[in-house]
N, C-alpha and C positions, 0 to 999 in steps of 0.2 A: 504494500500500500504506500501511495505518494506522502509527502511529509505536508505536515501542514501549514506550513512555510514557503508553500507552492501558490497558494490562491490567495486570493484578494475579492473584495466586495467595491465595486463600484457604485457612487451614485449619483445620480441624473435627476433635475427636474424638467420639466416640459407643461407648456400650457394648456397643454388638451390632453385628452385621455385618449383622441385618435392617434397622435403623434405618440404617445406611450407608451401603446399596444404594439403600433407597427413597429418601433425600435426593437420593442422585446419581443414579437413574433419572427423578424428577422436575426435579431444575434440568435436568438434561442434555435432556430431553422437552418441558419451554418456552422450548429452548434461549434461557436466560440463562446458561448455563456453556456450553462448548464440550469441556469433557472432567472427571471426576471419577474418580481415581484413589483406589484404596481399598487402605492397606496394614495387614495385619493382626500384630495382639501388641507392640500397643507398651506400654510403662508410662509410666506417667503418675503423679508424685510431686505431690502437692502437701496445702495446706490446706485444709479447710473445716470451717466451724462450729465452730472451736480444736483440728479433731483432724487429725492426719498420718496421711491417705492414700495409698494403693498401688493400682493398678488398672489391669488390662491394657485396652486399649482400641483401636478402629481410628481411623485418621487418612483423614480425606479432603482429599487433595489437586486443589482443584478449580481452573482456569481460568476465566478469564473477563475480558470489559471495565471500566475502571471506573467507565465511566457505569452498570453495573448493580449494584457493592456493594449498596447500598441494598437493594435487589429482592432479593438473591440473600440478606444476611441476613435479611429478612423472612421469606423463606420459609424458611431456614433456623431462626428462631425458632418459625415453624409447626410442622414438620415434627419438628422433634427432642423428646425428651425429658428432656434434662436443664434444670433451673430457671435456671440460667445456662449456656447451653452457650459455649465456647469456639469463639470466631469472629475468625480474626486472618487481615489481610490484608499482603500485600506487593507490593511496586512488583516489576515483574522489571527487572534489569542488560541481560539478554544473552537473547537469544532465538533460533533456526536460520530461519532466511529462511522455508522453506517450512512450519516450525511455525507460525509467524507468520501465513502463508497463508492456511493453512488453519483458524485459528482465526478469522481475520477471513470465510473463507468461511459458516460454520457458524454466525458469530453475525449474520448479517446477514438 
């Protein structure tokens, strides 16, 4: 079994729930993700262009290895629409054996 020291959890927001499905129906589909979890009404504070922003938004919580970041934000730069989308990756701590598993099943 791969170490757990191999994957990473990306995550994405996007303004619509079309735009979030089809990101994650597509990485999930060349299988470079192993699962893309889509949670909906989050807000999202922040800057742009000197103005204070509000904006309800979905979060995709995707899985995957991290020999495919790269790949996975590419196409994630494809596929979205915003001019900077937000693309933040994290090492995981702690993972359940058979989660693990099977994510190394799925991307292989």
């Amino acid at each position: 079994m791969e170490n757990i020291n191999n994957y990473s959890i990306i995550f994405v927001t996007t303004d619509t729930f079309d735009i979030a499905r089809n990101i994650a129906r597509i990485l999930v589909s060349e299988k470079i993700v192993a699962c893309c979890s889509i949670v909906h009404n989050v807000l999202s504070v922040y800057e742009w262009e000197g103005n204070l922003k509000e904006n309800m938004e979905y979060l995709l919580i995707i899985k995957t290895k991290k020999t495919n970041l790269n790949i996975v934000e590419n196409r994630i730069i494809e596929l979205h629409n915003y001019e900077i989308p937000e693309i933040i990756a994290v090492s995981l701590d702690a993972v359940s054996v058979p989660y693990l598993k099977w994510m190394e099943q799925v991307l292989t």
